[in-house]
N, C-alpha and C positions, 0 to 999 in steps of 0.2 A: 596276541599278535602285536609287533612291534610296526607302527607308523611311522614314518620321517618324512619330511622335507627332501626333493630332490638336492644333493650335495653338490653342485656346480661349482666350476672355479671360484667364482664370483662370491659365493658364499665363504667356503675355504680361505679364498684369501681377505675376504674382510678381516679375519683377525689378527691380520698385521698392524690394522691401523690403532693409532692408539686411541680408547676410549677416553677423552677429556670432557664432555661436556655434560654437565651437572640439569638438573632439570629446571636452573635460573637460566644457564646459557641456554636449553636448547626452547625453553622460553620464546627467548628473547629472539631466536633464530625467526620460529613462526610468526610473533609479531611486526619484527623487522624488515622480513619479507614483503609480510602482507602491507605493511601502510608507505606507501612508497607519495606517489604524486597524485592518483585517483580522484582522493576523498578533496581533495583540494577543487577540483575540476568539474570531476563528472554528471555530481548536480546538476548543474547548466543543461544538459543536454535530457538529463531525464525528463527536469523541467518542462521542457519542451516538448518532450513525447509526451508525457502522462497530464500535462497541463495542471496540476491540482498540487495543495500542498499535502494535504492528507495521504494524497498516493504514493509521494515523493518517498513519504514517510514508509509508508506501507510495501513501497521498495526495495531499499533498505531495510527493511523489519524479515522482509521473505528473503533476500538475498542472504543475511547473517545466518537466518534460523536454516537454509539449506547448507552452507557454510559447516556450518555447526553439526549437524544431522552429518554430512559427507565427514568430518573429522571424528566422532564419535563410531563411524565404522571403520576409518583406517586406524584407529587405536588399535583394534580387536588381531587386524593384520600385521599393525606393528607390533606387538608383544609376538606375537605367533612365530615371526619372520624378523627380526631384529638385525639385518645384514645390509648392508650399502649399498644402494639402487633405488630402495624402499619402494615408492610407485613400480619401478619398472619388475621389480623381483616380486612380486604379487602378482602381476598381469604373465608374467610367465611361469608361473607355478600353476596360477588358476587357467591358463588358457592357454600356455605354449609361448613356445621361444618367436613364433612369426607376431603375435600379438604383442610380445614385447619389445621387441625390436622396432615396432611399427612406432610404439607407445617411445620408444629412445632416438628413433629416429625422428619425429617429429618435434620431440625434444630438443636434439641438438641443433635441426636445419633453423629451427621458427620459435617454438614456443620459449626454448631459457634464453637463447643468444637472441631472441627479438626483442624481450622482457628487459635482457642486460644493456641494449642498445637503445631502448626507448627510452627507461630510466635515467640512463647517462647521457643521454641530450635535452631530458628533461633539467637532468644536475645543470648541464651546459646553460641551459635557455635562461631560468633564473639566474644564474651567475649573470648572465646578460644584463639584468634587471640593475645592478652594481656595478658592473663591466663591461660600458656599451661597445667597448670593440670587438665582445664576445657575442657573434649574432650569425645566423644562417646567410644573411645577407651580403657578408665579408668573405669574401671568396681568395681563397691562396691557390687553388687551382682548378682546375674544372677539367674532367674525362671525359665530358659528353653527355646525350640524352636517352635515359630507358623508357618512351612512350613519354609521361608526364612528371617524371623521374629525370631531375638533374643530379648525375653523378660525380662527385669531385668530394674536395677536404675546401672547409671553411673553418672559420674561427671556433664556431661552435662545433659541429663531429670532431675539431681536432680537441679541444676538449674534452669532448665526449670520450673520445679514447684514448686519451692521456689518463682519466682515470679509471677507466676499465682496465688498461695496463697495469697504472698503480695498485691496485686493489688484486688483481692476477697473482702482481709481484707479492704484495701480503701475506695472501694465502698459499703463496709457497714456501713461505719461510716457517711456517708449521701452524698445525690447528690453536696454537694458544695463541701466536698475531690475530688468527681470524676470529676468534672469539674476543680478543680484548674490543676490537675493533667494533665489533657487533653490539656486545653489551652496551658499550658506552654510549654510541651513538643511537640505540633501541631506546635508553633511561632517558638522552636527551630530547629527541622527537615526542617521546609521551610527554614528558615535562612539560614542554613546548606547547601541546595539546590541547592538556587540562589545562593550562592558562589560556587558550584562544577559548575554552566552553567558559569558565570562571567569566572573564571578563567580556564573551558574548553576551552572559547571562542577566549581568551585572551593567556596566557602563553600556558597553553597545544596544542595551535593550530599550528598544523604538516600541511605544502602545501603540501609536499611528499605523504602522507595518504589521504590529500582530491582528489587531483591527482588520485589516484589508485581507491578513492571510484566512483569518477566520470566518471571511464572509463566503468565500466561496473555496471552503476548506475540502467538499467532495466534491466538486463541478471539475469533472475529467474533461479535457480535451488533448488534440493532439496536432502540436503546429509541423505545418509542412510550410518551411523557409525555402524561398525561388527569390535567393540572389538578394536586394534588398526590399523583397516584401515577404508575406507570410500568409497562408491560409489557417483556420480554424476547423477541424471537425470533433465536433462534440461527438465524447463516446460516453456509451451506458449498458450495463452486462454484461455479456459474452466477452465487446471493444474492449472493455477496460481490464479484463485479465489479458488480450492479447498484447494493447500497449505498457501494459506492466512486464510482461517475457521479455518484450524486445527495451525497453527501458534499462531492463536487469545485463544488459550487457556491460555497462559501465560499472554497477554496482558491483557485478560480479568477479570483475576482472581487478575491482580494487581491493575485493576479499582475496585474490587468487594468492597463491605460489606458500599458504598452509602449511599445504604436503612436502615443501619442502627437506622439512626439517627429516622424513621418511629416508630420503637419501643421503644422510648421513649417520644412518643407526649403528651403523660399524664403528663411530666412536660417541657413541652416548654413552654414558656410565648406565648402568641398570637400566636399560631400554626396554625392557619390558614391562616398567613402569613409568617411567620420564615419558617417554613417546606421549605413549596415551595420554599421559596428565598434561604435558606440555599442546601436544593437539588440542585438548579441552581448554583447557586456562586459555591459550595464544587468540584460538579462535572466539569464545565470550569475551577476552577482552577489547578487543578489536571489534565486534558488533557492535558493544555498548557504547564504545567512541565513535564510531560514524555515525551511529544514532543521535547521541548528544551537539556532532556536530554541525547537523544538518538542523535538529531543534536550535541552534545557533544562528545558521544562518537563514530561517523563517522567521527566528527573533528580530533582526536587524533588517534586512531587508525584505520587501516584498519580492514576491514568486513571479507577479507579473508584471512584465516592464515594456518600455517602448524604446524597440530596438535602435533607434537615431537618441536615447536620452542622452541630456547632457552632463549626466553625474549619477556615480554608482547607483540610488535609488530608484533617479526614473527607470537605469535601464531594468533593474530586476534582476532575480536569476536566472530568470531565461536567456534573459541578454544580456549578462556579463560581458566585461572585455576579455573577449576570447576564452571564457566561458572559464575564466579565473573567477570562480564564487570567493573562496578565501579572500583572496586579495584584495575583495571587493569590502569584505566586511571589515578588516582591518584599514582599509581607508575610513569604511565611517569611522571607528573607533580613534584611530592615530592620524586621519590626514591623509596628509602625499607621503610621510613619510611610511605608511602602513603596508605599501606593494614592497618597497627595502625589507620589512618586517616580517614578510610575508614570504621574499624571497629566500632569505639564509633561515626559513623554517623548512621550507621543501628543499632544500642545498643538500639539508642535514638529514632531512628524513628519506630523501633520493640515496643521499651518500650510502646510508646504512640498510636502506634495501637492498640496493644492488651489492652490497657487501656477504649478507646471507643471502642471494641467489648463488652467485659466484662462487661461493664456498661452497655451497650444495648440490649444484650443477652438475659439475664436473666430477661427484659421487657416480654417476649415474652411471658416465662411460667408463668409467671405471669397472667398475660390475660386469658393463657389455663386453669390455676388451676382455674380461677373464672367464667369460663365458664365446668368444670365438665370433661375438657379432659386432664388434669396433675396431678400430686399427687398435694390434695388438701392443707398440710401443705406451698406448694411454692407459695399459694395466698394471702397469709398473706405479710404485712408493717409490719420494727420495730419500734421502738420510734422516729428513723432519718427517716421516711418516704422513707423507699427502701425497696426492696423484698429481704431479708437479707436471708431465705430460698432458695431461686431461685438462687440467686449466690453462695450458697455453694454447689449446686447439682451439676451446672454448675463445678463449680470448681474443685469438685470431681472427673467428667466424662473428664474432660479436661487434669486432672492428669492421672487418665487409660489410656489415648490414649498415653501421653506420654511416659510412661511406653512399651505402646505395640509397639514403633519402627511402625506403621503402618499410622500414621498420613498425613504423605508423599502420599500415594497412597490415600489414604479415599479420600483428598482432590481432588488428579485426576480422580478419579470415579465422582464426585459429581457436577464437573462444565456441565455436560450434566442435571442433574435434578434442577440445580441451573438456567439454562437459561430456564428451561420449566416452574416451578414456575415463572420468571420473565414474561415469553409469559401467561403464567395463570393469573397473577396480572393485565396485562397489558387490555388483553382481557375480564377480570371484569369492567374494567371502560366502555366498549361497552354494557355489559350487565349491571350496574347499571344506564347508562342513558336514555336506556330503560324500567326496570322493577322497578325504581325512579329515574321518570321523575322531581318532583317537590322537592328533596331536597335540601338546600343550597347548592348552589358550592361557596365558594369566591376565589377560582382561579380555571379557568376553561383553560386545556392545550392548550398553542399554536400549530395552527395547525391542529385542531381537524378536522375529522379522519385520516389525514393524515399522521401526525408524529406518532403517537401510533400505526397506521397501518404498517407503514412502521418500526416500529421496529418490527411488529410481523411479521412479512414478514423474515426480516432482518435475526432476533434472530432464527426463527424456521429453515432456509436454513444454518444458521452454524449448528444448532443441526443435522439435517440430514446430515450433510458435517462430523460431525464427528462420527456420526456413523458409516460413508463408511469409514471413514479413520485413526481411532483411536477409531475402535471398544471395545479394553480393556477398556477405560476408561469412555464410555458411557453405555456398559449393564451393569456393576455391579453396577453403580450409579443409573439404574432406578430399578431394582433388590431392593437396599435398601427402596425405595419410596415405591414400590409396598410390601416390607415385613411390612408396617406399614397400610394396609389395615386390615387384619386382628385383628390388634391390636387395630386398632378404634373399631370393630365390639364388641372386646371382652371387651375393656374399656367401651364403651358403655352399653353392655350389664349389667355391675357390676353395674355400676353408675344405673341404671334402678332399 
């Protein structure tokens, strides 16, 4: 008996596009992706939840290793299914065209274009750092108020989408701009890196600070800041696996967008190899760096600080200025001039994130349009072999969101539907080895059932951990999931 893969448009026409990208580029895609502004940042807040340095660590330790574990099972799906969509053509193989539509349409409204809009005002904001007339502050014009939502274009969103455009434009001029661009700017950012871990290791390394970090290296706590004071409650047990879940949202979100390299499998060279290996490699290398970065910054500064300090140290990382860890430690290391140093590091690692989203985004609706569930003009290739349509919608929507000042919160709604999709995709590869048994796998996941079990296990017990605990930003995220039901039913129906 012969098994196949349902033949959709969306499959069929992948092989228009041209496969260019080697398993250095697509590499470089998943790393690229992945280190965007986070790992710079997000400390700060975990800090703060989990109180402890040791947890920090242990944060970060659990965030990569589920990271890792969810990429080692979409290897198995990308070899399987090597066609551009990649997330979204697995969730509709393994579960149907309403499941994936859901999984694309959450995509386009919120999760890529929210992704591409936070990034690029993060690009903006640093720039600011260099370029004080480039600030939220500076107003060119103002449309008005959404609730606590000021709507308009200032210095900074128009920046912001000045190069969301630029970068649009790139990647229509054909896959080899969008890969030159990736690569170089992916080799720079690591560069970049390994010299903030060398030189934390090394010059910035404080005995005083590691001293203090080691004194109370497991004493979890968890600050609840009201305004300019704070409360303390110490956790132990059960507390401190919950405030680790809800902590891992930062971590998590700094590991995120992986998969994306999944949606561009219609031009990988030998994707049935590269995939997998490039998801493996991308994702250990990118653990091993946030890890070392973070032993950097417990090297140089203390964990616990006093939110009024008067200089990087007193405040700590809990209390960074504005919860810039980085920035902080390259002042100890270089001065005043080290937030300058600190800025055209994240400029560049911003830049070339949001360069492999952008380029892989707009894989997605691609796929959808030729499958009958996206506007059907975004299915179409131009002369350079890209969906030149599909990145200018993207574009478009990624610019609104800039504009709406709300990009910020969309994205913290979104990481509860973002790990349910991933427990969705995951739990597909259990049901496509069942209901096709006999299709090629040429990498079949290590571990099996084991690992991909143990991330759904894993991944679904944070999701329930942040529902109890960070309620806000889990029901308006499945709220948005669920408002794209209906919209199947009605796209559907037209398309009929």
């Amino acid at each position: 008996m012969t098994v196949t893969i349902d033949k959709s448009s969306s499959i069929s026409e992948s092989s228009s596009l041209k496969r260019g990208l080697n398993l250095f580029d697509s590499t470089a895609i998943v790393i690229g992706s992945m280190i965007g502004s986070g790992i710079f940042i997000v400390s700060s807040d975990i800090a703060r939840t989990i109180g402890s340095p040791g947890w920090l660590l242990v944060t970060w330790i659990v965030s990569g290793l589920i990271t890792t574990m969810a990429a080692l099972s979409y290897g198995e799906l990308a070899a399987m299914m090597p066609h551009a969509g990649g997330q979204y053509v697995y969730l509709r193989e393994s579960f149907g065209k309403c499941i994936g539509f859901l999984y694309g349409w959450t995509l386009f409204t919120v999760i890529q274009t929210g992704t591409i809009a936070a990034v690029a005002v993060a690009f903006a904001k640093f720039s600011g750092v260099i370029f004080p007339i480039i600030s939220s502050s500076n107003w060119i014009c103002m449309f008005g108020k959404l609730g606590p939502y000021t709507i308009g274009l200032n210095t900074e969103n128009l920046l912001a989408i000045l190069v969301i455009i630029f970068l649009s434009w790139i990647n229509t001029r054909g896959l080899e701009a969008g890969k030159i661009i990736q690569n170089v700017f992916t080799v720079t950012k690591l560069i970049a890196l390994f010299g903030l871990i060398v030189l934390g290791l090394t010059i910035g390394r404080n005995s005083e600070t590691i001293s203090l970090n080691l004194q109370n290296f497991w004493d979890a706590s968890w600050m609840h800041v009201h305004g300019d004071s704070f409360t303390l409650e110490k956790l132990s047990g059960i507390a401190i696996l919950g405030a680790i879940g809800a902590g891992m949202v930062g971590s998590l979100f700094s590991s995120d967008a992986w998969n994306n390299i999944t949606f561009t499998a219609g031009e990988v060279i030998n994707p049935k190899k590269n995939i997998p290996l490039s998801l493996i490699l991308g994702t250990s290398i990118v653990t091993l760096i946030y890890l070392l970065v973070n032993v950097v910054y417990l090297c140089v500064i203390p964990l616990h600080g006093d939110m009024n300090g008067s200089d990087v140290l007193s405040r700590g990382i809990q209390f960074a200025q504005n919860d810039r860890v980085a920035t902080a430690v390259l002042q100890v290391i270089f001065g005043s001039s080290g937030a300058v140093i600190m800025a055209l590091l994240i400029m560049v690692s911003t830049f070339g994130c949001n360069n492999g989203i952008i380029l892989s985004g707009a894989r997605v609706y691609y796929a959808m349009a030729n499958d009958g569930l996206f506007f059907n003009f975004a299915g179409s290739l131009n002369k350079q072999l890209v969906p030149k349509n599909a990145l200018i919608m993207q574009c478009i929507w990624a610019s609104v969101l800039c504009l709406s000042g709300t990009y910020g919160d969309l994205l913290d709604y979104v990481i509860f539907a973002v790990l349910i999709f991933y427990v969705l995709t995951i739990s597909g590869l259990f049901v496509l080895r069942r209901t096709k048994p006999d299709v090629e796998r040429p990498y079949k996941v290590l571990g099996y059932p084991f690992i991909p079990g143990l991330y759904i296990v894993l991944a679904s017990l944070i999701s329930i951990d942040l529902l109890i605990f960070k309620p806000r930003y889990t029901w308006p995220g499945l709220i948005i999931v669920l408002i794209g039901v209906p919209i199947y039913y009605l796209w559907s129906k037209k398309q009929r």
